[in-house]
N, CA, C and O of each residue as an XYZ file, in Angstrom:
472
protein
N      -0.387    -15.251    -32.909
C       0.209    -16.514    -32.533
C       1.720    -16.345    -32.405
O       2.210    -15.530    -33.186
N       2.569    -16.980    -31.541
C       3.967    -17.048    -31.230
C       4.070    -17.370    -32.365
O       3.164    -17.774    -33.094
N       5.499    -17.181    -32.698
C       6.329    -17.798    -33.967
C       7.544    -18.641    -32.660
O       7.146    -18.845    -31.513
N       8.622    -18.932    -32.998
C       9.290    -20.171    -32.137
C      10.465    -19.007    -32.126
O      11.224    -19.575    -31.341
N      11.183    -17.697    -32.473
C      11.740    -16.824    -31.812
C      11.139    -15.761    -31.098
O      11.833    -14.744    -31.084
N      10.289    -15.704    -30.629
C       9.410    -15.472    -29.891
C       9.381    -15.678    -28.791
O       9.647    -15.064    -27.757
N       8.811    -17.200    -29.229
C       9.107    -18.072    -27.415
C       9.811    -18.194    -26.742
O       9.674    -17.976    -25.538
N      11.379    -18.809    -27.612
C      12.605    -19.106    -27.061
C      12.726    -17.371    -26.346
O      12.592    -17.166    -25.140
N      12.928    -16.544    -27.108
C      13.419    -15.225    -26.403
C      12.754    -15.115    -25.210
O      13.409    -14.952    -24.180
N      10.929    -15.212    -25.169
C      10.125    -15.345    -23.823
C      11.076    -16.078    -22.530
O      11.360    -15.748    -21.379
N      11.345    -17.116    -23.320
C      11.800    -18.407    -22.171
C      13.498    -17.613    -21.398
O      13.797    -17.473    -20.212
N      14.243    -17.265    -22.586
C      15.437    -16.432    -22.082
C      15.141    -15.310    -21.402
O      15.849    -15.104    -20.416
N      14.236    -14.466    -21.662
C      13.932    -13.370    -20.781
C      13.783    -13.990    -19.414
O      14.533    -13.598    -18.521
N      12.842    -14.966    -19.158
C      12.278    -15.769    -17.816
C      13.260    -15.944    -17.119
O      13.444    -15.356    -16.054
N      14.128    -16.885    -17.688
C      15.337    -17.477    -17.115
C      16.275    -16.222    -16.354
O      16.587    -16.104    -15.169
N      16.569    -15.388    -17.484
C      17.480    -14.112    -16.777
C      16.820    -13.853    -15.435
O      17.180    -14.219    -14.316
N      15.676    -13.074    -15.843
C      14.669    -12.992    -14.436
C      14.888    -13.370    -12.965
O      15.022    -12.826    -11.869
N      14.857    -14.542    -13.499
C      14.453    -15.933    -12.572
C      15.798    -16.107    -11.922
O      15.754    -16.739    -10.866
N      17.264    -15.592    -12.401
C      18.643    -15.910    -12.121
C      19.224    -14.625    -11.627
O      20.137    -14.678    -10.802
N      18.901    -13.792    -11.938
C      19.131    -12.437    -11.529
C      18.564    -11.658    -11.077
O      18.675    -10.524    -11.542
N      17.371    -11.996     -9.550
C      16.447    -11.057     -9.212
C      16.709     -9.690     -9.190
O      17.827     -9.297     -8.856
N      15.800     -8.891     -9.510
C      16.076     -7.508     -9.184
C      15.576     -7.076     -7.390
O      14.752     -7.629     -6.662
N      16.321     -6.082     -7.180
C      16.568     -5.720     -5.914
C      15.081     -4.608     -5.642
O      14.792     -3.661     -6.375
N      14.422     -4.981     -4.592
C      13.154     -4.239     -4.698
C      13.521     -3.008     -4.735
O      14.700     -2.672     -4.625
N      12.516     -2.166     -4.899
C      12.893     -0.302     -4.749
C      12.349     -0.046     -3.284
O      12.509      1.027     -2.703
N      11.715     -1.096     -2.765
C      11.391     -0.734     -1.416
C      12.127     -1.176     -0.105
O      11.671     -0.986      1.023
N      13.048     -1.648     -0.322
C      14.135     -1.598      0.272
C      14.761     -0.708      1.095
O      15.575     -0.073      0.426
N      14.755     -0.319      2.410
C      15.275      0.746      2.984
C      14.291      1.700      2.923
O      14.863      2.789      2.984
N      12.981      1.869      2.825
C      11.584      2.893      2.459
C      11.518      2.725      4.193
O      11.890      1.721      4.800
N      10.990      3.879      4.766
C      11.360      4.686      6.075
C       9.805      5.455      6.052
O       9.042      5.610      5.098
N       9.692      5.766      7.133
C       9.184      7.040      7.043
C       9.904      8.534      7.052
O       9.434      9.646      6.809
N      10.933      8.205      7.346
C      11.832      9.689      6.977
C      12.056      9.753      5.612
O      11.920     10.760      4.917
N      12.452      8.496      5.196
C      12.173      8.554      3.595
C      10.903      9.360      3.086
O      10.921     10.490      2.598
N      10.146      8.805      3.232
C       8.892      9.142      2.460
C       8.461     10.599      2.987
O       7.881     11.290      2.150
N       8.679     11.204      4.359
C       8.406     12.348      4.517
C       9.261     13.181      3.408
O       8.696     14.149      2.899
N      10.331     12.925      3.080
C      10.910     13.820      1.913
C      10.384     13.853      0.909
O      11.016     14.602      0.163
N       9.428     13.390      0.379
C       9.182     13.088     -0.649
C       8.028     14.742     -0.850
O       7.971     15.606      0.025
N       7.354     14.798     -2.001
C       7.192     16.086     -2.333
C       5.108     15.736     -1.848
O       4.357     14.860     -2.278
N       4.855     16.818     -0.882
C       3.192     16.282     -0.204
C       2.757     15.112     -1.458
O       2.832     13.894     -1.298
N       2.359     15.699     -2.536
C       1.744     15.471     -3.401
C       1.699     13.576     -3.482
O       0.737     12.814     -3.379
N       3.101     13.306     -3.697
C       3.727     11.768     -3.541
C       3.255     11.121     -2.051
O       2.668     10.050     -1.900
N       3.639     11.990     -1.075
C       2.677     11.459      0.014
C       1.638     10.903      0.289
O       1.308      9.888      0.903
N       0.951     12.031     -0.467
C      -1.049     11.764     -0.234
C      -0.982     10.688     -1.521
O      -1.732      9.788     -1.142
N      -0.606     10.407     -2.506
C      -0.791     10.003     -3.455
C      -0.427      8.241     -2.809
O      -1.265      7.347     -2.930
N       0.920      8.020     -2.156
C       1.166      6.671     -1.739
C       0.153      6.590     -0.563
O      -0.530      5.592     -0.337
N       0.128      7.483      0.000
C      -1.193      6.847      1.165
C      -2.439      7.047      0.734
O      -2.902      7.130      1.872
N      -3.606      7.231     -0.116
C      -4.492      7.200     -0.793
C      -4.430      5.478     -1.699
O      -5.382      4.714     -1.538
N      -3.095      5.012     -2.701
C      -3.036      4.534     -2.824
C      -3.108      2.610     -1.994
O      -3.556      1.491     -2.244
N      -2.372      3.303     -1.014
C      -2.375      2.030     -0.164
C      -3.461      1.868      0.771
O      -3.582      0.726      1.215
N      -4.554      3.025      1.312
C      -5.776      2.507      2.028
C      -6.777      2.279      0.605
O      -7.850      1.800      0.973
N      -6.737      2.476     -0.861
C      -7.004      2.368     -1.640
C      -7.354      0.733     -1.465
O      -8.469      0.239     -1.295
N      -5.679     -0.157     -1.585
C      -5.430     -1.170     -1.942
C      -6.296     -2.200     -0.623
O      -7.052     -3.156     -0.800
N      -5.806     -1.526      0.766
C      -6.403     -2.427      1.250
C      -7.938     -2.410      1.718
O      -8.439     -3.357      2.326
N      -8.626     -1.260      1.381
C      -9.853     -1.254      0.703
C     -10.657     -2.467      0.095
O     -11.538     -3.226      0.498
N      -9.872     -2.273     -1.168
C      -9.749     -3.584     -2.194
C      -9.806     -4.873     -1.563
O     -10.871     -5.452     -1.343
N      -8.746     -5.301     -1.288
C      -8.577     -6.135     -0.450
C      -9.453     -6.847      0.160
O      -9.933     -7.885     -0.296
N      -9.777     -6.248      1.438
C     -10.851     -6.743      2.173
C     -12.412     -6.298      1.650
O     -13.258     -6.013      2.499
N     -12.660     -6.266      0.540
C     -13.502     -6.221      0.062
C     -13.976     -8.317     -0.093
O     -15.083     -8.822      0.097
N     -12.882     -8.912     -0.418
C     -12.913    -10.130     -1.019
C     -13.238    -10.984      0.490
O     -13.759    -12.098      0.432
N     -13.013    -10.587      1.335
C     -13.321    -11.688      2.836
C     -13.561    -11.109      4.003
O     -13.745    -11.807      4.999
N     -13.604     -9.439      4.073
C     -14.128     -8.639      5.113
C     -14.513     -7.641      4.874
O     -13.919     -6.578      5.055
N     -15.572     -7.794      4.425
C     -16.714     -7.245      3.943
C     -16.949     -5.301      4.673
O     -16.945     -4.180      4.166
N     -17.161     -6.000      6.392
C     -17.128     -4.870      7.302
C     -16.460     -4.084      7.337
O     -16.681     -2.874      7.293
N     -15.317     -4.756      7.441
C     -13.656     -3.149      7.022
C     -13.568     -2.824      5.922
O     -13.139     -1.690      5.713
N     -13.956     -3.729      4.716
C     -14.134     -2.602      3.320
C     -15.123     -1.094      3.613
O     -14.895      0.019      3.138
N     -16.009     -1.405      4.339
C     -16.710     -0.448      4.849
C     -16.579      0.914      5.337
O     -16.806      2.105      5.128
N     -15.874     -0.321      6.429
C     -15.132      0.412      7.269
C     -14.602      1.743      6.928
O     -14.888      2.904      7.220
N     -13.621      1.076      6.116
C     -12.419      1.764      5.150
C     -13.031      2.787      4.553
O     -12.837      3.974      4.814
N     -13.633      2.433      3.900
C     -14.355      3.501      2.813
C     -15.532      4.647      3.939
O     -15.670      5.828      3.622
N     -16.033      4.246      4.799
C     -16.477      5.533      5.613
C     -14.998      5.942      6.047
O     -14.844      7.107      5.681
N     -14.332      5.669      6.409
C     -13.648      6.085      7.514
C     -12.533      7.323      6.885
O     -12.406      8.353      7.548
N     -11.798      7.167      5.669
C     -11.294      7.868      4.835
C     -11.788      8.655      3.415
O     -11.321      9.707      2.977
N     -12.956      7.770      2.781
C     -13.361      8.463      1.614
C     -14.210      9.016      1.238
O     -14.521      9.151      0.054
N     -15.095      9.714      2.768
C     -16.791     10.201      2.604
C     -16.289     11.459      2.196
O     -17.158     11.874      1.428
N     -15.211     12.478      2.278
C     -15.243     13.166      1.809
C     -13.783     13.828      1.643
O     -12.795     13.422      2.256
N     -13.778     14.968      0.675
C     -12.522     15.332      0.272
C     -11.839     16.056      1.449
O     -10.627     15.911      1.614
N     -12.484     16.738      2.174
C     -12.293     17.274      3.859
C     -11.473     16.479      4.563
O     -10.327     16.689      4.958
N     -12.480     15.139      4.732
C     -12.113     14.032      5.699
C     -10.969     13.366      5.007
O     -10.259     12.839      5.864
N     -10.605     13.217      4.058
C      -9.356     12.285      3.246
C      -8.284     13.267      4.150
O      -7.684     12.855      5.142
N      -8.181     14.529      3.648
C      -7.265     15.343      3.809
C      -6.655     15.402      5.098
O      -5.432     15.393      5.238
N      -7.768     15.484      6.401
C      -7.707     15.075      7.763
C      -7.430     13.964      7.705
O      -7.015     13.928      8.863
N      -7.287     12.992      7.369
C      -7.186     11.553      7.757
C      -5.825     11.443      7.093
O      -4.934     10.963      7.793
N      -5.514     11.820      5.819
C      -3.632     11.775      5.422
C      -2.969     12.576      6.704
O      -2.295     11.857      7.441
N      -3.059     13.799      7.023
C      -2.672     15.067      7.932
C      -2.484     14.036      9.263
O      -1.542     14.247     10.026
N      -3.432     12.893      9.517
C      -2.702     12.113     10.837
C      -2.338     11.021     10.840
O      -1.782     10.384     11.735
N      -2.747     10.619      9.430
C      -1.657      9.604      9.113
C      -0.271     10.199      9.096
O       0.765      9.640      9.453
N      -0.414     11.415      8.626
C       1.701     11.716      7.935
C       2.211     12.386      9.730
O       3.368     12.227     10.117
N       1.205     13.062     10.573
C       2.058     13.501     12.163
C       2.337     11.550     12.536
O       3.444     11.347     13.035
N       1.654     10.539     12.376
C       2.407      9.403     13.403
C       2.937      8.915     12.323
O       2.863      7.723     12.623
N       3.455      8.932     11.205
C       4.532      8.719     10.537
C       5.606      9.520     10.579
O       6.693      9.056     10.235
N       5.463     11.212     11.119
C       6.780     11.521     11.920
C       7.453     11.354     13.441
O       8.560     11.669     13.880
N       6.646     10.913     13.861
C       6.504     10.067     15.233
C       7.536      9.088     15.409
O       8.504      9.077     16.169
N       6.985      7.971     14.240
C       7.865      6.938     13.947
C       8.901      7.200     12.413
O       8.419      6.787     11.358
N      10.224      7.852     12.382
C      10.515      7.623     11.555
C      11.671      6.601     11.117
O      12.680      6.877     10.469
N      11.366      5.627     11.515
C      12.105      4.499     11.061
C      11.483      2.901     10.573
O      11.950      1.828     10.191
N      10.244      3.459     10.832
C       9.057      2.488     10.269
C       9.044      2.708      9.122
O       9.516      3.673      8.522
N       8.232      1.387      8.550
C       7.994      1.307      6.957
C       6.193      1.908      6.965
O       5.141      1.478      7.439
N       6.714      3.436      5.943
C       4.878      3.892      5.912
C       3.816      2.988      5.700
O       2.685      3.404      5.952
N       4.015      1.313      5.101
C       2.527      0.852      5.033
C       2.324      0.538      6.432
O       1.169      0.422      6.843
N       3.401      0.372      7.283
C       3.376     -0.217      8.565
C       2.495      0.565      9.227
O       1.585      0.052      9.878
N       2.655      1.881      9.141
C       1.920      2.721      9.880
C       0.526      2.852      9.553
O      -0.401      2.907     10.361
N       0.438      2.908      7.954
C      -0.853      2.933      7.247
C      -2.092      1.816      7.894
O      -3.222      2.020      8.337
N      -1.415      0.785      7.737
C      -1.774     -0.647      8.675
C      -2.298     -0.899      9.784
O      -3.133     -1.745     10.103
N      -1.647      0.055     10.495
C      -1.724      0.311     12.228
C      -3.147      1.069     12.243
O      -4.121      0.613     12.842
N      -3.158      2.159     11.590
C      -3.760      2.876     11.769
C      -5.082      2.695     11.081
O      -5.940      3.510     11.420
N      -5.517      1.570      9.957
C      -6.686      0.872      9.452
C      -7.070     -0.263     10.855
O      -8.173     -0.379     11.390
N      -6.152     -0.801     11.114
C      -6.431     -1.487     12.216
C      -7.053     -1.466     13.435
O      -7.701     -2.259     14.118
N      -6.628     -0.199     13.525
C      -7.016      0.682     14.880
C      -8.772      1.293     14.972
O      -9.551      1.247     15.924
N      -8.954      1.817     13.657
C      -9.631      2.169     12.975
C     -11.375      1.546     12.748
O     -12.431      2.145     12.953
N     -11.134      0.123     12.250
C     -11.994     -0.817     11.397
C     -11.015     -2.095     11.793
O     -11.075     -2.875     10.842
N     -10.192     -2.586     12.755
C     -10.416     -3.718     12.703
C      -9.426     -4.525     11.523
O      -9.331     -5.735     11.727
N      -8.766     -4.056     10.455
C      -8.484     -4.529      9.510
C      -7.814     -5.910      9.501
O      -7.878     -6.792      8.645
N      -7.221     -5.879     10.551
C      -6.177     -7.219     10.776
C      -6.517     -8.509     11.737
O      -5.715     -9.241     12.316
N      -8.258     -8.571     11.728
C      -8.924     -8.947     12.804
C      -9.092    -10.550     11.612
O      -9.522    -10.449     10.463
N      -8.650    -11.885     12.238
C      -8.894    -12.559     11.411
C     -10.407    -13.011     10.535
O     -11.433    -13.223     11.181
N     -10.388    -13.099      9.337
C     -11.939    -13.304      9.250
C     -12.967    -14.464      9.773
O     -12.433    -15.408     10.356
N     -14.188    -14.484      9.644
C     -15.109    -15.037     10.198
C     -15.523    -15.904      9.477
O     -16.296    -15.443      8.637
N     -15.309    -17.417      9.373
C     -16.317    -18.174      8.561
C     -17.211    -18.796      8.465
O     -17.600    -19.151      7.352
């Protein structure tokens, strides 16, 4: 259970927060950015983010969760091929933001950005 310095401190933490946003870290994120980054961080943010929108459309598009998941995760082969052309049209474009591309290329793909059906 809270005790009442507890809370108050909760409530001051909030407030700071709330008065002093912090500045995103994604701010200025590129694809020239991210090509510097070490492979490993690469495959790891793009795994992560067809990960997420995986997820995602799991909750209202059912088909591109599908999609998604044949299209990148049937196998450790195919992931590897599928980062390898995700990261050549992220040097293509390097002044795009990598989910942008990530995006494009689920889209292209499965449809991802196709509004849903009710």
């Amino acid at each position: 259970m809270l005790n009442r310095k507890t809370a108050v401190l909760a409530i001051l933490a909030l407030l700071l927060f709330a008065c002093y946003p912090q500045k995103t870290w994604a701010d200025g994120l590129t694809n020239k950015v991210a090509l510097g980054w070490p492979l490993e961080t690469q495959t790891f943010y793009i795994q992560a983010s067809v990960t997420m929108a995986a997820f995602m459309t799991t909750q209202s598009q059912k088909k591109q969760s599908v999609c998604i998941d044949d299209w990148y995760f049937e196998s450790d082969d195919i992931r590897k091929a599928r980062n390898d052309h995700i990261l050549d049209v992220m040097r293509k474009y390097p002044d795009h933001h990598p989910s942008a591309i990530i995006l494009a290329i689920l889209d292209k793909q499965c449809g991802l950005l196709e509004k849903p059906q009710k």
